[in-house]
C-alpha positions in Angstrom: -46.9 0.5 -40.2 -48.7 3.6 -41.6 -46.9 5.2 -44.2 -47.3 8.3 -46.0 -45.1 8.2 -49.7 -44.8 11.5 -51.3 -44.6 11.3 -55.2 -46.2 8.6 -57.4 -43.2 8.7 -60.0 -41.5 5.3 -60.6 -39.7 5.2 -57.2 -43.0 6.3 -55.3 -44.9 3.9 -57.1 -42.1 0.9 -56.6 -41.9 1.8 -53.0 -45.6 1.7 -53.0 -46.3 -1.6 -54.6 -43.1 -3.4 -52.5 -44.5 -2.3 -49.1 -48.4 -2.3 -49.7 -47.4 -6.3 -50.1 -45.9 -6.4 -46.6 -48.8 -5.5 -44.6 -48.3 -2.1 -44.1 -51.0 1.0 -44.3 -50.0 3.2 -47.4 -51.3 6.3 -48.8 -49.9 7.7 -52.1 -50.2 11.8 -52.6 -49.5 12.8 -56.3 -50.8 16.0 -58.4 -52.4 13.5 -61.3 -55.1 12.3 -60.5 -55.3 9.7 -63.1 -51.6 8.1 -62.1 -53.5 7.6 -58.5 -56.2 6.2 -59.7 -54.6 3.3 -61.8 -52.3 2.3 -58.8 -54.8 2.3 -56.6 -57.1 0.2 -58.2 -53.9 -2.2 -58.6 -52.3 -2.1 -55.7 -55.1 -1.7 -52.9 -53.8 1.3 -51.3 -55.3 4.8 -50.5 -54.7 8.4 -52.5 -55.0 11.3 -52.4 -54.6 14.3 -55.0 -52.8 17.4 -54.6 -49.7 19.4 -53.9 -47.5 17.0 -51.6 -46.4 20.3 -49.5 -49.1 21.6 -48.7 -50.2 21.3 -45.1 -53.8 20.6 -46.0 -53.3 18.2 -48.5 -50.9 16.5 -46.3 -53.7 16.5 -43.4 -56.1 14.8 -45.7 -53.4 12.1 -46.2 -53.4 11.3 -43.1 -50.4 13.0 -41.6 -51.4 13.2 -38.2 -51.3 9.2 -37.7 -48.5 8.3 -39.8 -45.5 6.6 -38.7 -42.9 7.3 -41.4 -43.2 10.0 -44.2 -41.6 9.1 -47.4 -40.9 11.9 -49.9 -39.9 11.3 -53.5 -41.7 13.9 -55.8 -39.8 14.9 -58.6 -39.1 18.3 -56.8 -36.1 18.2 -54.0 -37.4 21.2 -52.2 -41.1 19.6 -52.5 -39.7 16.7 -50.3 -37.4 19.7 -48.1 -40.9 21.3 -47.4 -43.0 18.2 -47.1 -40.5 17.2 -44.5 -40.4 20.9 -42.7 -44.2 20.9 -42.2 -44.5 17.0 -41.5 -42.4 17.8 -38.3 -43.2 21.2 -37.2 -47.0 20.5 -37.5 -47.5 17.3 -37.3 -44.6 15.7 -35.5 -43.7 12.6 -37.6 -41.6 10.3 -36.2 -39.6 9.4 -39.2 -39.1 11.4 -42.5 -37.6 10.2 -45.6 -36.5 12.4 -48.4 -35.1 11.9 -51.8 -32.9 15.0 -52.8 -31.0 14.8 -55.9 -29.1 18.2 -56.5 -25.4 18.4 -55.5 -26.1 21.6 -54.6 -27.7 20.5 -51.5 -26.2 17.7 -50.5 -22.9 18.9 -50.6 -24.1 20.7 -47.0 -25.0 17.6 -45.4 -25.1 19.6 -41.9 -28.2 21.2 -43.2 -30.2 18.1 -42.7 -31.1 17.9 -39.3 -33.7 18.4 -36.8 -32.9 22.0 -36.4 -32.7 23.0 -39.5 -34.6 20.9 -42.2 -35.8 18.1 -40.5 -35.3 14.7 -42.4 -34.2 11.6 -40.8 -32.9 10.1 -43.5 -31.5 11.3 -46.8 -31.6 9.5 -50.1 -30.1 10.2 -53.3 -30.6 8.1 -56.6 -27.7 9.4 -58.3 -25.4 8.5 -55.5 -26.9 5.2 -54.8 -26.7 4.0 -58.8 -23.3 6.0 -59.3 -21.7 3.9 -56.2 -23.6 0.7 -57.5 -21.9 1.0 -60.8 -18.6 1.6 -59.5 -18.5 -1.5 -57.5 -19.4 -3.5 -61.2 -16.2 -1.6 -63.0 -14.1 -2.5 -59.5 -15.0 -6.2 -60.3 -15.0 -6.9 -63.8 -17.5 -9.7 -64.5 -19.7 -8.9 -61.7 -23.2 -8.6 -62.3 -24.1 -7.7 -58.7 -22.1 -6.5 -56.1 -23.1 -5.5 -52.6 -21.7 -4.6 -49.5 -22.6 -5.2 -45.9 -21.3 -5.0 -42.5 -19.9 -1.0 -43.3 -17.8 -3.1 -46.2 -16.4 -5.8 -44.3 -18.3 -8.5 -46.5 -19.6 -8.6 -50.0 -21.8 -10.4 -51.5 -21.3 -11.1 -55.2 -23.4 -12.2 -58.2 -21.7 -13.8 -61.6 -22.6 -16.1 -64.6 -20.2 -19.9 -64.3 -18.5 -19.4 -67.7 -17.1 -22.3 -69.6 -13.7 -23.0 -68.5 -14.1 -21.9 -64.9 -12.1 -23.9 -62.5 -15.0 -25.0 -60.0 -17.9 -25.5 -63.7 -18.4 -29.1 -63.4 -17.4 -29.5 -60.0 -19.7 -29.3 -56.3 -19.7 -26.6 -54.6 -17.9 -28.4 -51.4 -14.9 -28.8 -53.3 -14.5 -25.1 -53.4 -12.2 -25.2 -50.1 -10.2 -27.0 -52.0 -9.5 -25.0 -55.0 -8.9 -21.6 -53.0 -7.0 -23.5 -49.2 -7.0 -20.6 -46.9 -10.1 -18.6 -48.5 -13.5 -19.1 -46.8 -16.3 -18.4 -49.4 -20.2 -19.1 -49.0 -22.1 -20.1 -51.6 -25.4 -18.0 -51.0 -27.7 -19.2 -54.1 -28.0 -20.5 -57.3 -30.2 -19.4 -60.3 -30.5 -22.0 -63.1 -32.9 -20.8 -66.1 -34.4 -18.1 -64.0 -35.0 -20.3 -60.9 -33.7 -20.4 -57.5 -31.3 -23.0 -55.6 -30.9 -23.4 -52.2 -26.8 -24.6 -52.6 -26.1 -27.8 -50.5 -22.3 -29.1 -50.4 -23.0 -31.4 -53.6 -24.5 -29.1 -55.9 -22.9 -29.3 -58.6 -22.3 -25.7 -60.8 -23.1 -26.0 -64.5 -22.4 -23.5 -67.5 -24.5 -20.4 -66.9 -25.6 -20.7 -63.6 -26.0 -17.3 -62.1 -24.2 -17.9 -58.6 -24.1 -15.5 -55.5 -22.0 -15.9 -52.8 -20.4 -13.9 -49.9 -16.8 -14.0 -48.8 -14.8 -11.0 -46.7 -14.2 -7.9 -49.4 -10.2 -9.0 -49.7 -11.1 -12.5 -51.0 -13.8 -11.9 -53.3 -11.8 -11.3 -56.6 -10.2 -14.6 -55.7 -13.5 -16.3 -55.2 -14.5 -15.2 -58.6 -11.5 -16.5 -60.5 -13.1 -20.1 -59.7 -16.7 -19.2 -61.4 -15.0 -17.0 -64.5 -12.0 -17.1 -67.0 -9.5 -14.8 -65.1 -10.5 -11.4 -66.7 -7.5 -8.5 -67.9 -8.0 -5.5 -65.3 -10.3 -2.4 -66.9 -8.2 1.0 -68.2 -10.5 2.3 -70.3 -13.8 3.2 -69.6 -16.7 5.5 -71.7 -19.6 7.3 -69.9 -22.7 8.0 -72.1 -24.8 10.5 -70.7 -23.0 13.8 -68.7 -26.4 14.0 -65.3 -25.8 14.1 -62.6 -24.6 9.8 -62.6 -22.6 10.8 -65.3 -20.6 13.7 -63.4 -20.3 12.0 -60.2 -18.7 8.7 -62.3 -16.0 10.7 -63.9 -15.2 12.0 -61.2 -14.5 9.1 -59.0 -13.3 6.8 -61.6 -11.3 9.5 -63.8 -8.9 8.8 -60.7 -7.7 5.2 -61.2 -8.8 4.7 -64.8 -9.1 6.4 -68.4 -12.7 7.8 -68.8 -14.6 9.2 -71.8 -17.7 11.2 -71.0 -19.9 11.6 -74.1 -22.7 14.7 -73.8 -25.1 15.3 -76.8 -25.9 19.3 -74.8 -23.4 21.3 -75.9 -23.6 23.5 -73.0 -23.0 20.6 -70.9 -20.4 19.6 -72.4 -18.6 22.8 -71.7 -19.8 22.7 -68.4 -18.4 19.1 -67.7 -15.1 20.0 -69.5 -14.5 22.6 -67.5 -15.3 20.9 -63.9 -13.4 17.6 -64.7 -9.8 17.4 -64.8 -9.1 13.7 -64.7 -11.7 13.1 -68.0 -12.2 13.6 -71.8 -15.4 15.4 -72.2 -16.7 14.6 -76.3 -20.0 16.3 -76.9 -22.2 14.5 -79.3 -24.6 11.9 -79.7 -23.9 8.2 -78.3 -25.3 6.3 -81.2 -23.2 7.8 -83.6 -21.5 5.3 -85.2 -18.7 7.3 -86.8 -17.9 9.2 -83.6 -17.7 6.1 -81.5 -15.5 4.8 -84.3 -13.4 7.7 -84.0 -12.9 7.6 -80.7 -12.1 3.9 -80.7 -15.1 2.3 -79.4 -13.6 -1.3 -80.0 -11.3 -0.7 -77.5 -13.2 0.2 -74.5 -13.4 -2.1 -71.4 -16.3 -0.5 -70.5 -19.6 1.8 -71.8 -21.7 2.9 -69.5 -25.1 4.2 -71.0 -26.5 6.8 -68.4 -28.6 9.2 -69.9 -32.6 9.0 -68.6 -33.5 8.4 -72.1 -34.5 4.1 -72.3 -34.5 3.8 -75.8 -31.2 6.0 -76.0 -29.8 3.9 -73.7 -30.9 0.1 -75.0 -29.8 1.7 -78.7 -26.1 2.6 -78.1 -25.9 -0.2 -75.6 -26.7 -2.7 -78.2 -24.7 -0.9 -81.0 -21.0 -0.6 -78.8 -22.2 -4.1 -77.7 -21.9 -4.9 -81.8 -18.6 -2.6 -82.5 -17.0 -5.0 -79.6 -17.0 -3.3 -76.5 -15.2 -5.8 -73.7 -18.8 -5.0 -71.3 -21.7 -3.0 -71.7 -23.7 -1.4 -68.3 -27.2 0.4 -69.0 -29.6 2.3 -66.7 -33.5 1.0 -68.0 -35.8 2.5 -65.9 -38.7 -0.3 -66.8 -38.0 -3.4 -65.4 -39.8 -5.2 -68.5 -37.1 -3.5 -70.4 -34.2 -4.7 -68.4 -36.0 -8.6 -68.2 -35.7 -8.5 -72.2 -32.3 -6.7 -72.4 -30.3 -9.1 -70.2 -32.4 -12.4 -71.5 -31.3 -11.4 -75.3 -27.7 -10.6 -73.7 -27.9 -7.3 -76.0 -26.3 -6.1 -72.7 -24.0 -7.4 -69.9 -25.8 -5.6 -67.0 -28.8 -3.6 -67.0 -29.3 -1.6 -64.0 -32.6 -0.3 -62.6 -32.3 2.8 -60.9 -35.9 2.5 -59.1 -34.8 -0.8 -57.8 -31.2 0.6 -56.2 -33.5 3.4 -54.7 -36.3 0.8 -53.5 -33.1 -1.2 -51.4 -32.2 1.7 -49.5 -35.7 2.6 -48.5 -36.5 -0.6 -47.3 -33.6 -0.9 -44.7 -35.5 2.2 -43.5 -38.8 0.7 -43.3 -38.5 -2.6 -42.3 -39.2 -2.9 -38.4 -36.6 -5.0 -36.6 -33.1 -5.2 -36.5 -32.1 -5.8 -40.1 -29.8 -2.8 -41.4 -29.3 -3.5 -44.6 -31.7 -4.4 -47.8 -30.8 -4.9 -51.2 -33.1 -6.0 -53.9 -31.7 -9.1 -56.3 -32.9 -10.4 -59.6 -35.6 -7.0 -60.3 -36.7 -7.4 -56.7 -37.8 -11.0 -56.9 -34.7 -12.3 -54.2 -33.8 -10.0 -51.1 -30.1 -10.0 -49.3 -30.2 -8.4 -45.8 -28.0 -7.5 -43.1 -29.7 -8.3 -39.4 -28.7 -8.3 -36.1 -29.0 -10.9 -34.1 -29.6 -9.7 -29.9 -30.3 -11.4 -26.5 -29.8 -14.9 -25.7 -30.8 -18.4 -25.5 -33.8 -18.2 -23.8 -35.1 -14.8 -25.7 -33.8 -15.3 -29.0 -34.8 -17.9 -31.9 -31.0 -17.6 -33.0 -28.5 -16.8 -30.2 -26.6 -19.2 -28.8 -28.0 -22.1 -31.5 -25.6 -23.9 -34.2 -26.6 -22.5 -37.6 -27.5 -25.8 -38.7 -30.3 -25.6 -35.6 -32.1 -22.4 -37.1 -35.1 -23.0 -38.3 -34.9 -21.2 -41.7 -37.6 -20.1 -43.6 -38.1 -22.0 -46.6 -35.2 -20.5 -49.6 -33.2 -18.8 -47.1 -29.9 -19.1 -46.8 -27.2 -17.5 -44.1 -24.5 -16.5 -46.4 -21.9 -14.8 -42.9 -21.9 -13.5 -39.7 -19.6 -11.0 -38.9 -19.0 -10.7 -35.4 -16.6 -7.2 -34.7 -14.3 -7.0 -37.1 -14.0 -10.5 -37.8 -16.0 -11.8 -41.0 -17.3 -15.4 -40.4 -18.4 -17.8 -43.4 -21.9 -19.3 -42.2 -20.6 -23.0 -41.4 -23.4 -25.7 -40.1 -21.4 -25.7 -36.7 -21.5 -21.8 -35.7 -23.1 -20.4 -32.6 -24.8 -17.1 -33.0 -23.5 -14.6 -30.5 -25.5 -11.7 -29.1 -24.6 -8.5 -31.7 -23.9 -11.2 -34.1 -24.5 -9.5 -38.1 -26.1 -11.7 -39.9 -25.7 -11.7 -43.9 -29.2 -14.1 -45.4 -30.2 -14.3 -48.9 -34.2 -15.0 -49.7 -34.8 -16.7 -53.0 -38.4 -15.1 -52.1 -38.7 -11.9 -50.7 -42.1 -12.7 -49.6 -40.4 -15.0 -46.9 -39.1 -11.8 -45.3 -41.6 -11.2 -42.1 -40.8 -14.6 -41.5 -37.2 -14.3 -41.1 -37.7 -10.9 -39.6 -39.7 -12.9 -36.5 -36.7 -14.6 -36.3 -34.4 -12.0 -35.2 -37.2 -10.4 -32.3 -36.0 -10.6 -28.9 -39.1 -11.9 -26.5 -39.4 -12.9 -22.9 -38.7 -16.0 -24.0 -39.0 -18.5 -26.8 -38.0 -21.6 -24.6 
């Protein structure tokens, strides 16, 4: 596929890097020259310099042949332009645009072909705001994602010490939770992956995912974990654009703290949110967190786009005894030495979120859903399986018949509005979703083969 990415920021340069490695034809436009020139030289892909609006710049690029524009500048009505011109000049097929201020996207009908033209919208904020809800929803989650519109979910936690299944294979879970179906997806142990087989045995640490329909999950996760107290009281560090759209939604069902160092912020935030304290002042202030009894929190969330703010108050509320500590670290080597250290429960990389909802855009085939695991190393997808027997590798064939890729997994199917655990014995149906997990995301054009519909594959 030729693809055109607007922006070589870190989500412009992530997207580059993930898709220049799957075969595709990308071209990176950015104003710095010298940004361009380092990627390029390391990732194999073409540039060009220049104002990512600009008709003639985007000619250069390569416009005319592209298959799928991507915009992610820096600048929302950079990408609203680049997206204008793509179509009206140009006519791109598909136009992706990153726009980030609520005071756009609260008039959602504005984006369409009529008006501004983009295909698909993305927002950041959104994506990482939804992504650490679902974390507070399920306390000792360190992944949780959804599929199927919500139907299933597919978890990731640590086995604890005292867990009911620690100790025990992974076939005996039917057995510890009679009348729940959960699917054990993979296993990490010291930082590598497990395909899970019915006698695996789960040790102390193991970072397990598995999938189960959305009403059982919390009951799946009593067997890896120490049953947890529910979370009441949360603090949000940092009052962006995360910060507001977090109060907001959680200041509903829970007791939230939003802490803003900008005074004018503050006052802004204070005035907008009814269901929220609003503190202004600095999040690695000792004394104020003291104050405001830090100790007692089920939650800090550091949000701010400030790393080293971030990683400091994460690791100081961490020390005062905060129950769970969430962090947004933009540089995945950051959140690699954060998490290892266990200075902090879950570090989130925003780029990474971002990266997962482009990819279910770009990826050809029927899979609708991406979602980066373990900093992008491990994939989960959504796919849909169509035809039949005699034009499909998977329809109408036993699981246990499907010739996987090597460190894939099916986790569920979920076939209407019925959620199906991925037993040996099941027969793919046409329309069938399909929930996999890849240990290696390299293994993903493979799988994707899988799901093509030919003239016939007997």
């Amino acid at each position: 596929m030729n693809i055109l990415i607007l922006g070589a920021g870190q989500v412009g340069a992530s997207a580059a890097e993930n898709l220049a490695s799957e075969a595709n034809d990308i071209t990176l436009v950015d104003a710095d020259a010298a940004v361009l020139h380092e990627l390029r030289d390391r990732l194999d892909i073409q540039t060009v310099a220049g104002h990512a609006a600009h008709p003639d710049i985007l000619k250069q690029a390569g416009i005319a042949d592209a298959d799928m524009l991507v915009a992610v500048t820096n600048s929302d009505e950079t990408n609203m332009v680049a997206c204008q011109v793509a179509h009206s000049m140009f006519h791109t097929p598909t136009k992706i645009a990153r726009v980030r201020s609520p005071a756009y996207l609260k008039y959602r009908s504005l984006f369409d072909e009529a008006d501004i033209p983009i295909d698909v919208l993305i927002s950041p904020e959104q994506m990482v705001s939804d992504y650490i809800q679902r974390l507070i929803e399920f306390p000792g989650a360190l992944q949780v994602l959804d599929f199927a519109e919500g139907k299933v979910q597919l978890v990731g936690v640590t086995a604890y010490y005292g867990g009911p299944l620690v100790g025990h294979e992974i076939s005996e879970l039917r057995t510890h939770v009679p009348g729940v179906d959960v699917r054990v997806a993979a296993i990490f142990r010291h930082n590598v992956g497990i395909v899970p087989t019915g006698n695996q045995v789960i040790e102390v640490d193991d970072e397990v995912f598995f999938v189960a329909a959305r009403k059982d999950i919390l009951t799946a996760m009593a067997e890896l974990r120490k049953k947890e107290k529910p979370l009441r009281r949360i603090m949000l560090a940092g009052g962006g654009n995360i910060g507001r759209r977090l109060a907001r939604s959680l200041g509903r069902k829970y007791q939230v703290k939003i802490l803003e160092c900008n005074e004018a912020r503050a006052q802004e935030l204070a005035a907008e949110l009814d269901n929220a304290i609003v503190l202004q002042g600095d999040a690695a202030d000792e004394g104020l967190l003291m104050d405001e009894n830090i100790d007692q929190m089920d939650v800090f969330c550091a949000l701010t786009n400030d790393d080293a703010a971030n990683i400091l108050s994460s690791m100081l509320v961490k020390q005062l005894g905060t129950r769970k500590v969430v962090s947004i670290i933009n540089r995945q080597s950051y959140v690699d030495l954060m998490e290892a250290q266990g200075s902090i429960d879950v570090a989130i990389s925003p780029q990474q979120i971002t990266i997962s909802g482009l990819l279910s855009y770009v990826r050809r085939g029927d899979v609708v859903a991406v979602h980066s695991l373990r900093g992008g190393e491990a994939e989960a997808i959504e796919a849909i399986a169509h035809g039949d027997a005699s034009t499909s590798r998977v329809v109408g064939r036993k699981i246990q018949d499907i010739k996987l890729p090597e460190g894939t997994t099916i986790g569920a199917l979920v076939r209407g509005d019925e959620v199906i655990m991925a037993h040996h014995d099941i027969v793919i149906e046409n329309e069938d979703h399909l929930i996999l997990f890849l240990l290696d995301k390299k293994r993903f054009h493979a799988v994707e083969k899988l799901f093509q519909v030919g003239l016939t594959f007997l």
